[in-house]
C-alpha positions as CSV (number, residue, x, y, z in Angstrom):
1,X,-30.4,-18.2,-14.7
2,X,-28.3,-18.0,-17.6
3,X,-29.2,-15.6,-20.7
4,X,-30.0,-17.8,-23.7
5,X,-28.5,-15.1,-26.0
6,X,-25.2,-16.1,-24.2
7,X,-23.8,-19.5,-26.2
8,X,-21.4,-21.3,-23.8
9,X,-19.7,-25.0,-23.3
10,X,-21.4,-26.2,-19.5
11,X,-20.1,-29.4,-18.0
12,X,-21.6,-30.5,-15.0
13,X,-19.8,-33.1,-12.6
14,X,-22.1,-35.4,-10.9
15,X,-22.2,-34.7,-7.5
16,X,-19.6,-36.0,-5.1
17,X,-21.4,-36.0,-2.0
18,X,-18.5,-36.7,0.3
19,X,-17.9,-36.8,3.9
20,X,-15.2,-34.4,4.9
21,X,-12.4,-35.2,6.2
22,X,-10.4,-32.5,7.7
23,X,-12.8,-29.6,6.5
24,X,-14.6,-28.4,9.9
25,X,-18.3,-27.9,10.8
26,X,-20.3,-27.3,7.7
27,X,-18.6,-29.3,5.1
28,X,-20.1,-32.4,5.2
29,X,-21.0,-32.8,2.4
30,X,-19.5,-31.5,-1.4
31,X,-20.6,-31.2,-4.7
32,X,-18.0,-30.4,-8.1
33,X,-19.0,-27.9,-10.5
34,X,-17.0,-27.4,-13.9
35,X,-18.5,-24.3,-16.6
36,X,-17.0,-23.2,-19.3
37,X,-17.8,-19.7,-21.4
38,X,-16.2,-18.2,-24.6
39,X,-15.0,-15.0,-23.8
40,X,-14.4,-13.5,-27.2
41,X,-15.9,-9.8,-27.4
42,X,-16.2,-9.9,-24.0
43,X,-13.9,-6.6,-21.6
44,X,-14.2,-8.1,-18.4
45,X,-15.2,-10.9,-16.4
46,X,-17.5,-10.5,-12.6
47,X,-17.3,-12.4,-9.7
48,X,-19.6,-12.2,-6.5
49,X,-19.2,-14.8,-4.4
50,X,-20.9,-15.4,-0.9
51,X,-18.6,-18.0,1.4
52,X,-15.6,-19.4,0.6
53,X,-12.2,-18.7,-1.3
54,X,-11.9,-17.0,-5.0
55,X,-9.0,-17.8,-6.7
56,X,-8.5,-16.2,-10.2
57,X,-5.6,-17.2,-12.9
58,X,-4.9,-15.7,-16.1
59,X,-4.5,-17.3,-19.1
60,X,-3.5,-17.2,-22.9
61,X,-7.1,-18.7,-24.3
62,X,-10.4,-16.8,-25.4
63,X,-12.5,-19.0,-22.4
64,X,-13.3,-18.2,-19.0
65,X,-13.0,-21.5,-17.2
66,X,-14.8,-22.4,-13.8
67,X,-14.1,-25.1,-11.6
68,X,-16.0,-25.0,-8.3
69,X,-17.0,-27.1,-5.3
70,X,-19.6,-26.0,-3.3
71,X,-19.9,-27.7,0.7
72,X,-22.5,-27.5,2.6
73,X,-23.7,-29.5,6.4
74,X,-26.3,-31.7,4.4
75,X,-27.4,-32.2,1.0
76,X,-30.7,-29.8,1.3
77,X,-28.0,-26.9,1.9
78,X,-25.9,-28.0,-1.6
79,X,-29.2,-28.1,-3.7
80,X,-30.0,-24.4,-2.4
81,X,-26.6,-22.8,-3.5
82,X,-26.6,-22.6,-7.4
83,X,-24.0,-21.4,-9.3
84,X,-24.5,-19.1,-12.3
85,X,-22.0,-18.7,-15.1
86,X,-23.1,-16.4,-18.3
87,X,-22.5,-13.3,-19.7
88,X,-24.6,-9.8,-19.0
89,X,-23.4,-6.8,-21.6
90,X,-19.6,-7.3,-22.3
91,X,-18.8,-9.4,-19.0
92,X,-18.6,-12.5,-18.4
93,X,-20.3,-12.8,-15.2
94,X,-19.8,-15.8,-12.1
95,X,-22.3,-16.0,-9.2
96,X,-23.4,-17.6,-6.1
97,X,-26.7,-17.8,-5.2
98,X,-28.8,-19.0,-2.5
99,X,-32.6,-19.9,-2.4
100,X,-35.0,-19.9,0.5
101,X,-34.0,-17.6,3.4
102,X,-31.6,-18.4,6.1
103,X,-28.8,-20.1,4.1
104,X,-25.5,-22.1,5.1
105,X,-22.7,-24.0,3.3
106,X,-20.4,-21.7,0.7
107,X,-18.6,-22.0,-2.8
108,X,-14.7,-22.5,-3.6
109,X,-13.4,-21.0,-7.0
110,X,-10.6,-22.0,-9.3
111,X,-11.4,-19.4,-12.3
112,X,-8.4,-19.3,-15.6
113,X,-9.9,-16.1,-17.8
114,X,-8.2,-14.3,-20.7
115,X,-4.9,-12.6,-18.9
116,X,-6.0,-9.0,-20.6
117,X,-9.9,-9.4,-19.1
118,X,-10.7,-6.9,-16.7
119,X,-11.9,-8.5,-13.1
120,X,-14.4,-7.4,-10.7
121,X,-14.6,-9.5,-7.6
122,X,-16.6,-9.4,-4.6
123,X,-15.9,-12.0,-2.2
124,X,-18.1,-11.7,1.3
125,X,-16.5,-13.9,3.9
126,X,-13.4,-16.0,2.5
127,X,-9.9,-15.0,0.8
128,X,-9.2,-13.8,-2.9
129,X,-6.2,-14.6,-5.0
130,X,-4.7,-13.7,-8.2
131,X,-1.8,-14.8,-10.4
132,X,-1.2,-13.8,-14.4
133,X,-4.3,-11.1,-14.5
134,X,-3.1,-8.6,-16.4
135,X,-6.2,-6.1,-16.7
136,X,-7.7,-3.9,-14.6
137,X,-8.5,-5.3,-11.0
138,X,-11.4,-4.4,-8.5
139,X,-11.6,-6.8,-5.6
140,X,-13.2,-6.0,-2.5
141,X,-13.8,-8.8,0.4
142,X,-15.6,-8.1,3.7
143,X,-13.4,-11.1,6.3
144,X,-10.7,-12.2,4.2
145,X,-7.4,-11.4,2.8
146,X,-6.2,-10.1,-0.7
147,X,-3.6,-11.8,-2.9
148,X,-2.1,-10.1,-6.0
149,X,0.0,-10.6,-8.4
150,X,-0.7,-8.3,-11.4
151,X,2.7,-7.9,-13.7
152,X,3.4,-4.7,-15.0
153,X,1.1,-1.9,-13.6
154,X,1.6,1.1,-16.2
155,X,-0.3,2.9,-19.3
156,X,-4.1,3.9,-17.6
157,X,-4.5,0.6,-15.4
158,X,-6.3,0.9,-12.6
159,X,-5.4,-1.6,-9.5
160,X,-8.0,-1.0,-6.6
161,X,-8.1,-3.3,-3.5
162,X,-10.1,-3.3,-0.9
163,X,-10.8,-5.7,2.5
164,X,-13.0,-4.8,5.4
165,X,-11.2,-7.3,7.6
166,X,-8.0,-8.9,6.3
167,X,-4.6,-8.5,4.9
168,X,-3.7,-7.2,1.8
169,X,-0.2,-8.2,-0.4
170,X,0.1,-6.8,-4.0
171,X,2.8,-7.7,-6.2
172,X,4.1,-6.1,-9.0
173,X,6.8,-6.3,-11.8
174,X,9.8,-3.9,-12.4
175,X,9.2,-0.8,-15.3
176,X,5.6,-0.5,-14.0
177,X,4.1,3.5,-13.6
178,X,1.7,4.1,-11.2
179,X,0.4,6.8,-8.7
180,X,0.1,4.5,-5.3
181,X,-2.5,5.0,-2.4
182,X,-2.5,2.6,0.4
183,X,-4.4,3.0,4.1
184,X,-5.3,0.4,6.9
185,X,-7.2,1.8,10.0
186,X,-5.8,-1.2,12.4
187,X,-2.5,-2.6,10.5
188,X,0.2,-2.2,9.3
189,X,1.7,-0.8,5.7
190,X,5.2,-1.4,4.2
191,X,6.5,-1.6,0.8
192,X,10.1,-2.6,-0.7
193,X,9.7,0.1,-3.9
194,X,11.7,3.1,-3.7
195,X,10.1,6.3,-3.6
196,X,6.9,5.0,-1.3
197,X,6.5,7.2,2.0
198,X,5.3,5.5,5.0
199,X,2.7,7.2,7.7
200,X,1.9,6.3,10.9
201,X,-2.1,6.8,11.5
202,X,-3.7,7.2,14.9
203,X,-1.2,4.6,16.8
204,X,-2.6,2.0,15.2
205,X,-3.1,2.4,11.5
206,X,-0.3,3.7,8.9
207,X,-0.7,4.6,5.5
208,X,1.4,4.3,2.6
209,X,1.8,7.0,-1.0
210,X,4.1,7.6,-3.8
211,X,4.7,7.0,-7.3
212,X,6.7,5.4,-9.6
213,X,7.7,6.0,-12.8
214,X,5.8,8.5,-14.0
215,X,2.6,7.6,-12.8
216,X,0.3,6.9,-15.3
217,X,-1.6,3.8,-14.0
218,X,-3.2,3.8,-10.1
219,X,-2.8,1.5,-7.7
220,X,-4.9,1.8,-4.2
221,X,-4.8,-0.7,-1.4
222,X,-7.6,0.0,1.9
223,X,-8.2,-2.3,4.6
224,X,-9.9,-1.6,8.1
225,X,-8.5,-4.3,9.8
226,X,-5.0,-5.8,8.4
227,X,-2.0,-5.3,7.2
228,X,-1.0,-4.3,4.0
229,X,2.5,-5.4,1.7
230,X,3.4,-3.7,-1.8
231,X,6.0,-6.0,-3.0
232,X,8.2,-5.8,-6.2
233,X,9.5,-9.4,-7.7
């Protein structure tokens, strides 16, 4: 349920209740979602998500803009996920929820919020990206993999990755500053900056440390099962 102190722009599609295609078991059925939120005064934006892929672009307008499609076996399993766009303190907040008990079906994000907006993401069984988010970043997924690129990681930024199952790559841009901690239990790490060490960890798992520049921001990467890339454009 949305607060009705928070004042926001809502379009919503009418369903599209579409056989799949090509999408597997449990899509059968789909249903478009498009919300829209001002996002002036607002530090940060929060998404939890249940099933199904997050992806997160920044950009240079004072909105947080959501375009989702939930799927689902059957229409009964569409009407019990709702989707919940609003905005709790100074966050802009984006949720999945699910009614009754024993739930099926999942939601697919395409998210564009202010590039500066701080981002905390939880994302239970499906992938995470991001492009063009220049804020802090908190992501953490439980089975799926980690996609970042985050510009220039300096000043007091804090980058802070985490996957229980599933790869992580981070990108960053030349003249960042950072302090970097990276660990996977079962995968591997490697990183094309200069000045990052490389450790192997019980046979199976390595680690990864360093810093660059002078180390003002912090940047840490952990995954129990996956490998994980620090890239530099």
């Amino acid at each position: 349920m949305i607060p009705r102190t928070c004042t926001f722009a809502a379009a919503l599609t009418l369903p599209l209740l579409l056989p799949a295609c090509s999408n597997g078991f449990g899509e059968r059925m789909r249903e478009s979602v498009h919300r829209s939120v001002p996002a002036a005064g607002a530090a940060g934006v929060r998404v939890d998500n249940v099933a199904g892929t997050v992806h997160v672009e920044g950009w240079n307008r004072p909105l947080v803009d959501v375009e989702a499609t939930k799927y689902g076996h059957d229409e009964a399993e569409l009407r019990s996920i709702a989707i919940d766009v609003g905005r709790q303190g100074d966050e802009i907040t984006v949720a999945t929820r699910y009614g009754g008990g024993v739930h099926g079906g999942g939601v697919r994000y395409r998210i564009s919020v202010p590039a500066g907006a701080s981002l905390r993401v939880s994302n239970i069984a499906g992938a995470a990206d991001f492009t063009g988010v220049l804020g802090n970043l908190d992501v953490e997924t439980q089975a799926g993999e980690i996609t970042a690129d985050v510009g220039i990681v300096r000043a007091n930024r804090s980058i802070d990755l985490r996957a229980t199952t599933g790869a992580i790559t981070l990108t960053i841009a030349p003249g960042s500053s950072a302090r970097i901690e990276a660990q996977s239990t079962i995968g591997d790490f490697s990183s094309d900056l200069p000045g990052i060490s490389r450790q192997r960890q019980n046979i199976v798992g390595s680690s990864g440390s360093g810093t660059i520049g002078s180390g003002s921001a912090r940047i840490r990467l952990t995954t129990t099962t996956g490998a994980i890339a620090l890239r530099q454009r």
